[in-house]
N, C-alpha and C positions, 0 to 999 in steps of 0.2 A: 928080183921078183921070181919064185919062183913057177915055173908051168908045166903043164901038163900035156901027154900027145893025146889028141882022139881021131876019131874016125866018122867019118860021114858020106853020107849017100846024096848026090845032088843031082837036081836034073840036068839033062846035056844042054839047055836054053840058058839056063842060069850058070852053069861055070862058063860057056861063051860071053857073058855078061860080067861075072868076073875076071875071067882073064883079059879082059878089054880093059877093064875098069883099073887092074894089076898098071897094066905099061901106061893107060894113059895118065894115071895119075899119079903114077912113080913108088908106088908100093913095092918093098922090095923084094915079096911073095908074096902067097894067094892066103896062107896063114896071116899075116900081119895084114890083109886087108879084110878078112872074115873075122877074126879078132876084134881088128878097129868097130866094123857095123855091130858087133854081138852086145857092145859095150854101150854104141850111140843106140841102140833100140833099148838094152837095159833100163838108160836113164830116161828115155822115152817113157818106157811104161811105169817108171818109179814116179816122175812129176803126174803123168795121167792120173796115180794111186792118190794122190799127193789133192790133186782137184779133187778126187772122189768125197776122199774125207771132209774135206774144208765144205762139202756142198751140205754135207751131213750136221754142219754147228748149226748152231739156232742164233743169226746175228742180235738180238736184243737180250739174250742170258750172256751172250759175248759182251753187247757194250757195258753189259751192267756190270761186269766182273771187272770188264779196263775201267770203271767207273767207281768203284767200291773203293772207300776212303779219301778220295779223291778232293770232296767238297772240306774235307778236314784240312789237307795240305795246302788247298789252292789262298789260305789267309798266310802260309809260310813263306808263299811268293815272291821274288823282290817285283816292285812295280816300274815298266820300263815306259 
């Protein structure tokens, strides 16, 4: 995979909170542990977008769409 360098400005409270965070939990730099979090916050707010929309459907044009042709197939059935 390829990566890329940048550069960032942090405050001196929070890299003491990182580099804490580095040795206590065996990270094997401050890169691979600011990576790791950039990625879990990513997917963070990707599921949040994820809720957003789902809040936005209309459940009764949903059921009626998983519901359309349904009453046709349900005679193809086997009956158990």
């Amino acid at each position: 995979m390829a990566a890329s360098k940048i550069a960032i400005t942090i405050d001196d409270n929070l890299l003491k909170q990182l580099d804490y965070m580095v040795k206590s939990m065996g990270f094997p730099n401050r890169s691979k542990a600011i990576q790791e979090a950039v990625a879990d916050k990513l997917k963070r707010l990707e599921r949040t977008r994820l809720a957003r929309e789902c809040a936005k459907l209309d459940p009764d044009y949903e059921q009626n769409m998983a519901e359309e042709g349904f009453s046709m197939e349900i005679d193809e059935w086997p009956e158990y």
